[in-house]
C-alpha beads as a LAMMPS data file, in Angstrom:
LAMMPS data file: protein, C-alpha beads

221 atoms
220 bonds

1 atom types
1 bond types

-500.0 500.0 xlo xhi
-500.0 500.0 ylo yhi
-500.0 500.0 zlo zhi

Masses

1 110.0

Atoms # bond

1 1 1 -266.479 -9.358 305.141
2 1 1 -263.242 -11.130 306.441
3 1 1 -260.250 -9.459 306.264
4 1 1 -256.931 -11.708 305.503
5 1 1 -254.033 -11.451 307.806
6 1 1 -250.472 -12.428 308.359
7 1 1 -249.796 -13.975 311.622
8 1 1 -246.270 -15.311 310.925
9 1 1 -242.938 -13.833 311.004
10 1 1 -240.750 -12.805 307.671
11 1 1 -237.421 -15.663 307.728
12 1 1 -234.288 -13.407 307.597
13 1 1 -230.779 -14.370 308.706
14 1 1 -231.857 -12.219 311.917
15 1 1 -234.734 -13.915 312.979
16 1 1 -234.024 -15.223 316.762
17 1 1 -233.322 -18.834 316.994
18 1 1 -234.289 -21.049 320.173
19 1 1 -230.762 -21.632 322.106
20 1 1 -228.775 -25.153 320.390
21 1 1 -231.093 -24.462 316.631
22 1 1 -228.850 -23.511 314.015
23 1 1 -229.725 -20.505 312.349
24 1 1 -230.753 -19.473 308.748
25 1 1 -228.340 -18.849 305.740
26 1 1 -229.389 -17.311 302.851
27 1 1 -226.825 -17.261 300.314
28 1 1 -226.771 -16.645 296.590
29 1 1 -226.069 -18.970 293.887
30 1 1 -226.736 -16.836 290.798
31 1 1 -227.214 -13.344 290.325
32 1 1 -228.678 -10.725 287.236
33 1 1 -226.283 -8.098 289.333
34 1 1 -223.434 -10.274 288.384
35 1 1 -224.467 -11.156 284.672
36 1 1 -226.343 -14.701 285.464
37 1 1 -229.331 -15.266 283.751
38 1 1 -231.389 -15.265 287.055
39 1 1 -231.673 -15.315 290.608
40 1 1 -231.392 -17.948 292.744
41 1 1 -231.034 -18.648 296.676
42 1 1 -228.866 -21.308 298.883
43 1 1 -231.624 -21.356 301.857
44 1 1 -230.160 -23.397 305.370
45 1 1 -231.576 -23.492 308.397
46 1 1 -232.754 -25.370 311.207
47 1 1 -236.609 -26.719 311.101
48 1 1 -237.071 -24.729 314.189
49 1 1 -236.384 -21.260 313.354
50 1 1 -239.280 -18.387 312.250
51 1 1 -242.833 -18.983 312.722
52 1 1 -242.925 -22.513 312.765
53 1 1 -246.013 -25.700 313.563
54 1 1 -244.525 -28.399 315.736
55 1 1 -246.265 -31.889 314.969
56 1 1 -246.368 -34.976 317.443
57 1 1 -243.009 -36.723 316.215
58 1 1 -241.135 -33.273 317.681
59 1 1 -241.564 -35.136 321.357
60 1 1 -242.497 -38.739 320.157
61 1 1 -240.286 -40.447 318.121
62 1 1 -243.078 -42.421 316.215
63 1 1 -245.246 -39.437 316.257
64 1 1 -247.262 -38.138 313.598
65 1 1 -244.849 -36.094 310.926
66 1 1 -245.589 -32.859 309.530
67 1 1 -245.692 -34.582 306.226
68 1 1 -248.388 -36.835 307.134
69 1 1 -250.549 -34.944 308.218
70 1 1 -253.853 -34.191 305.786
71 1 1 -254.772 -30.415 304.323
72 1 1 -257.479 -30.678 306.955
73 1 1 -255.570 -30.480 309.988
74 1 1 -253.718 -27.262 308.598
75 1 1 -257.529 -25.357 308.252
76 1 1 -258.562 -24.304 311.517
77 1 1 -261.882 -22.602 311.880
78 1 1 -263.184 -19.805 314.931
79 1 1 -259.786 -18.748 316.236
80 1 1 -259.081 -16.258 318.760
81 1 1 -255.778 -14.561 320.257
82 1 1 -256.357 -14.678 324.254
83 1 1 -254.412 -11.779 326.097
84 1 1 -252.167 -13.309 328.476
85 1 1 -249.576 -10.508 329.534
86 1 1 -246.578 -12.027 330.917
87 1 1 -242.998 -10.929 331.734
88 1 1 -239.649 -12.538 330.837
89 1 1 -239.661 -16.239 332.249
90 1 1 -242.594 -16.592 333.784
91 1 1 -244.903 -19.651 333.502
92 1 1 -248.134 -19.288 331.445
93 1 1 -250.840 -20.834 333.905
94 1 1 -254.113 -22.890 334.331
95 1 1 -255.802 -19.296 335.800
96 1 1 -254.688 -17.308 332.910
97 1 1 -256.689 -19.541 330.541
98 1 1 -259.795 -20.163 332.756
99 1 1 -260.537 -16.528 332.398
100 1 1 -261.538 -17.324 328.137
101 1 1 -262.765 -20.819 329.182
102 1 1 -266.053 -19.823 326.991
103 1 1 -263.692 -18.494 323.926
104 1 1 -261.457 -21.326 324.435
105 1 1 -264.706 -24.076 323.792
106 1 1 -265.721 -22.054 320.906
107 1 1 -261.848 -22.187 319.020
108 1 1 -260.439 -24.857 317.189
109 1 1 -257.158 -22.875 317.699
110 1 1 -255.903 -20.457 320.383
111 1 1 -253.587 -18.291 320.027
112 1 1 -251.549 -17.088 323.151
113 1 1 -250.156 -12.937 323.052
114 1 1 -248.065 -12.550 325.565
115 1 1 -246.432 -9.395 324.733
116 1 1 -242.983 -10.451 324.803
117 1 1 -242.682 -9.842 320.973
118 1 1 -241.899 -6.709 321.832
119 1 1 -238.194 -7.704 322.713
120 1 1 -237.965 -9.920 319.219
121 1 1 -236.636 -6.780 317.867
122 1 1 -235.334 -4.539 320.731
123 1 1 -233.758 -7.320 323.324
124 1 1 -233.783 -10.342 321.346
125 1 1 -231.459 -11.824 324.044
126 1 1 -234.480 -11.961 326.526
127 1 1 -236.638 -12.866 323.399
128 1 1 -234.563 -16.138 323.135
129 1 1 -233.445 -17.040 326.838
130 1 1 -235.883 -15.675 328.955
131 1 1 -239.066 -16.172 327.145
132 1 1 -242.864 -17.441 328.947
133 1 1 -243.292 -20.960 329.333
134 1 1 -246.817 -22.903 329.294
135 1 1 -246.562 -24.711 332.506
136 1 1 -247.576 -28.370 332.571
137 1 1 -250.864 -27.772 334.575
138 1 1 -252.068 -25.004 331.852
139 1 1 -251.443 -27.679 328.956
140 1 1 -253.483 -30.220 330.722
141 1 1 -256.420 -27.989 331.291
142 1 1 -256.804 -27.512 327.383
143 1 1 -256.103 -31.286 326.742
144 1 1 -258.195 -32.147 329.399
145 1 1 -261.283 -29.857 329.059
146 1 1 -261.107 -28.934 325.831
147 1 1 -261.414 -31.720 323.157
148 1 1 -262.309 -29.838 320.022
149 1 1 -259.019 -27.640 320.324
150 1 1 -256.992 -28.248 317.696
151 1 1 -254.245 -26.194 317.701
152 1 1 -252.090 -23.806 320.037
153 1 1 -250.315 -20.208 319.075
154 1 1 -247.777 -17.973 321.341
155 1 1 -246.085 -15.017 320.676
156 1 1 -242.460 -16.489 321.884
157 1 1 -239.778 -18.498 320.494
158 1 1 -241.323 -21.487 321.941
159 1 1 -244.657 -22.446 324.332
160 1 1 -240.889 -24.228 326.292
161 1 1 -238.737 -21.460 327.779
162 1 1 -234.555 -22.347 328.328
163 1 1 -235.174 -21.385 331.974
164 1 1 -237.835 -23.875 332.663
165 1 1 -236.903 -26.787 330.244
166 1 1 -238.708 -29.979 331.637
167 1 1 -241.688 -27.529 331.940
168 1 1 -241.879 -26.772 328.495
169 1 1 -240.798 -30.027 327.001
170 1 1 -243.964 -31.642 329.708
171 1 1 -246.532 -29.212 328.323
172 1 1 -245.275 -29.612 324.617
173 1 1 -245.707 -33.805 325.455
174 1 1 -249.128 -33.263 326.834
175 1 1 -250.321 -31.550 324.335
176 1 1 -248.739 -33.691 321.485
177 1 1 -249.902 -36.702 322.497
178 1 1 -253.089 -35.989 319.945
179 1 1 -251.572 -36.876 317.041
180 1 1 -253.392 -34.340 315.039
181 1 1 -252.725 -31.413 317.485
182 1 1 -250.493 -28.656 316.719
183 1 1 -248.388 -26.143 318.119
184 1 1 -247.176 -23.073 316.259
185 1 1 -244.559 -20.777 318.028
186 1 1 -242.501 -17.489 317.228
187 1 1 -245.923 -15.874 315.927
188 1 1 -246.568 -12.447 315.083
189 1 1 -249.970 -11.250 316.762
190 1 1 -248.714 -7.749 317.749
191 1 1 -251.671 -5.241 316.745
192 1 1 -253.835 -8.338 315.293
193 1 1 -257.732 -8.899 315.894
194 1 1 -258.545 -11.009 318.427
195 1 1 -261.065 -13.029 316.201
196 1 1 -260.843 -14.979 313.507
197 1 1 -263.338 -17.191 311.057
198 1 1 -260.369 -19.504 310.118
199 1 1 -256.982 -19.376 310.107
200 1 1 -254.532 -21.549 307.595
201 1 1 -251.024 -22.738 308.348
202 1 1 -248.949 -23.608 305.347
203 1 1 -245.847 -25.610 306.597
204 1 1 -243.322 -26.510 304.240
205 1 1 -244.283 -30.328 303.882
206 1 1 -240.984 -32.314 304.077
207 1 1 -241.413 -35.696 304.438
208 1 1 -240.392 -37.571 308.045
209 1 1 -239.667 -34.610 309.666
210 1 1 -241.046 -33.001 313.366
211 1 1 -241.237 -29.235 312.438
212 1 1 -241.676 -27.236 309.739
213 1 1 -241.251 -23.145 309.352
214 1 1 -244.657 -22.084 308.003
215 1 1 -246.921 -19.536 306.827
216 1 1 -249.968 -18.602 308.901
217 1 1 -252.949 -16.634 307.536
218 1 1 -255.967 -15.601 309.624
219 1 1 -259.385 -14.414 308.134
220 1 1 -260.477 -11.834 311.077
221 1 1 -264.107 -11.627 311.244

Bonds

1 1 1 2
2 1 2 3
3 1 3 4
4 1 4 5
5 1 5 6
6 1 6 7
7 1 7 8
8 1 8 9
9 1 9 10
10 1 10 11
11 1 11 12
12 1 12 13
13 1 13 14
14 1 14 15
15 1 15 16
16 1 16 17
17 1 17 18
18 1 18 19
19 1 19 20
20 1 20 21
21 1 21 22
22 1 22 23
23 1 23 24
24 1 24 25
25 1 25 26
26 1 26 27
27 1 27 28
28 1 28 29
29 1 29 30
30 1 30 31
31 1 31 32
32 1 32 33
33 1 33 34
34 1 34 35
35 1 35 36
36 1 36 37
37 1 37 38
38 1 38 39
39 1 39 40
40 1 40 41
41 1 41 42
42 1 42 43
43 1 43 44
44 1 44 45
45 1 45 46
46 1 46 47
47 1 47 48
48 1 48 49
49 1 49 50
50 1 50 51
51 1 51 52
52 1 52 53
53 1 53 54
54 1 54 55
55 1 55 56
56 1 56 57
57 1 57 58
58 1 58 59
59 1 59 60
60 1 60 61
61 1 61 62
62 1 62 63
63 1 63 64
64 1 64 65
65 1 65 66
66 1 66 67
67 1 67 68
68 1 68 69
69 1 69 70
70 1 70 71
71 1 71 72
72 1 72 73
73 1 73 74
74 1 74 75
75 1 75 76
76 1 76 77
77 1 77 78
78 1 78 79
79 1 79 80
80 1 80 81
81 1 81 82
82 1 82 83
83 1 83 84
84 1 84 85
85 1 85 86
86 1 86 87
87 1 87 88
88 1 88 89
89 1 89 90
90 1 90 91
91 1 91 92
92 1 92 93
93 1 93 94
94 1 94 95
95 1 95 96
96 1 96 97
97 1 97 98
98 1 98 99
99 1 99 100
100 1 100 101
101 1 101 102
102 1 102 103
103 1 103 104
104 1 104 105
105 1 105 106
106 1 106 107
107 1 107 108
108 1 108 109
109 1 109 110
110 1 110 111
111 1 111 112
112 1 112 113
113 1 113 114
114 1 114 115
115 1 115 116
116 1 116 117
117 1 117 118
118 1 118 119
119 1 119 120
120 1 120 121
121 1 121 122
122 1 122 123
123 1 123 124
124 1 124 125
125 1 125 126
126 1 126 127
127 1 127 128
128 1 128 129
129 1 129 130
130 1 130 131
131 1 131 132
132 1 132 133
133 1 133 134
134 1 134 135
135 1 135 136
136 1 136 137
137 1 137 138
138 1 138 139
139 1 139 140
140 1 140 141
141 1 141 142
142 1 142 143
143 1 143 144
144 1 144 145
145 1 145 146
146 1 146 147
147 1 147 148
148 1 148 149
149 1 149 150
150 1 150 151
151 1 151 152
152 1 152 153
153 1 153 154
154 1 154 155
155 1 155 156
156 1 156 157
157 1 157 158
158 1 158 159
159 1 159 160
160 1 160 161
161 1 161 162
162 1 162 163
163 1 163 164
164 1 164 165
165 1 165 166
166 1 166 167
167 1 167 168
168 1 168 169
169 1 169 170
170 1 170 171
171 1 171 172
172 1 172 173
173 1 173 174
174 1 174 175
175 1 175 176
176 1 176 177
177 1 177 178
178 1 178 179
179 1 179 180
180 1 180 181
181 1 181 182
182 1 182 183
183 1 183 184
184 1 184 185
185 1 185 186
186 1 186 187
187 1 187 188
188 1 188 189
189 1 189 190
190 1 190 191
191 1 191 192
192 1 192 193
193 1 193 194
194 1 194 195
195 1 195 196
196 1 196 197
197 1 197 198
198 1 198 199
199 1 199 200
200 1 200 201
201 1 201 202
202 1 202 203
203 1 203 204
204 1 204 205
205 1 205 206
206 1 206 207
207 1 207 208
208 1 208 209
209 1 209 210
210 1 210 211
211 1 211 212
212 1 212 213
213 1 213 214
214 1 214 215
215 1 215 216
216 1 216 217
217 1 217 218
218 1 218 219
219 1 219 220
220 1 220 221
């Protein structure tokens, strides 16, 4: 029997935002407390910030949309969270993933844990700034060798890190340039199973835009 799971990140006006994204507001704009007749929320923020799927337009400028994509893309089936322990700032490599090459051709989405959630709460200054990065070469492997992948996970802010940008912005190119790939980032998988029978992301679907803050859900086998 599979066993439903969260895999994204509560939105809260704490929740870390990659350096130059603005971050949330939530304000009220009526309130029962205050004698209104409901409750209501002013919600800002940028398209960036919480768990969040990045579609092709974020690095092509006629890319596919999140909005355009179908309700088929957004059902992934056989995922798996790969271990890849890595400090602050270092690159994710081509020999981290060759070690679940067989898991890998069995997914149609990966899902990279890191372990640098950890510091989302406790050093979210490291969280932000000196995240892992998926190095060029490691993005080309999956593109390259693996065909039926569909989508890509991490455990960071971002599969880009601020301390190796053209690294991250070459691996998030590579991988975008299948129009129906995606890439979700800032994902919880602390303390998650490592397999799942599908997993679901639920973007907010607004239309022309790049990125969307979404809701995952993984059914763990």
């Amino acid at each position: 029997m599979t066993k439903p799971v969260i895999l994204s990140h509560t939105l809260e006006i704490s929740s870390p935002v990659y350096p130059g994204m603005r971050p949330i507001s939530i304000m009220p704009i009526k309130s029962i407390s205050k004698g209104d007749s409901s409750n209501s929320w002013y919600i800002s923020m940028g398209n960036h910030v919480g768990t969040h799927v990045d579609s092709q337009r974020h690095f092509y400028q006629d890319g596919k949309s999140i909005s355009e994509h179908g309700v088929e893309d957004f059902v992934l089936s056989k995922a798996v969270i790969i271990d890849v322990p890595k400090r602050p700032s270092e690159l994710i490599l081509r020999s981290d993933l060759e070690k679940y090459q067989n898991e890998i051709s069995e997914a149609s989405m990966i899902m990279i844990r890191t372990g640098v959630q950890t510091f989302r709460t406790n050093d979210p200054d490291i969280y932000i700034n000196k995240g892992p990065c998926l190095s060029s070469s490691a993005a080309r492997y999956l593109s390259d060798f693996y065909p039926n992948l569909r989508a890509l996970g991490i455990d960071s802010i971002s599969i880009s890190s601020p301390e190796h940008r053209e690294e991250g912005r070459e691996a998030h190119k590579i991988l975008l340039k299948n129009p129906k790939f995606l890439i979700v980032e800032d994902m919880n998988l602390e303390s998650k199973p490592r397999f799942y029978s599908m997993v679901i992301i639920a973007p907010l679907l607004i239309r022309d835009i790049d990125s969307s803050p979404c809701t995952v859900i993984g059914f763990a086998d």
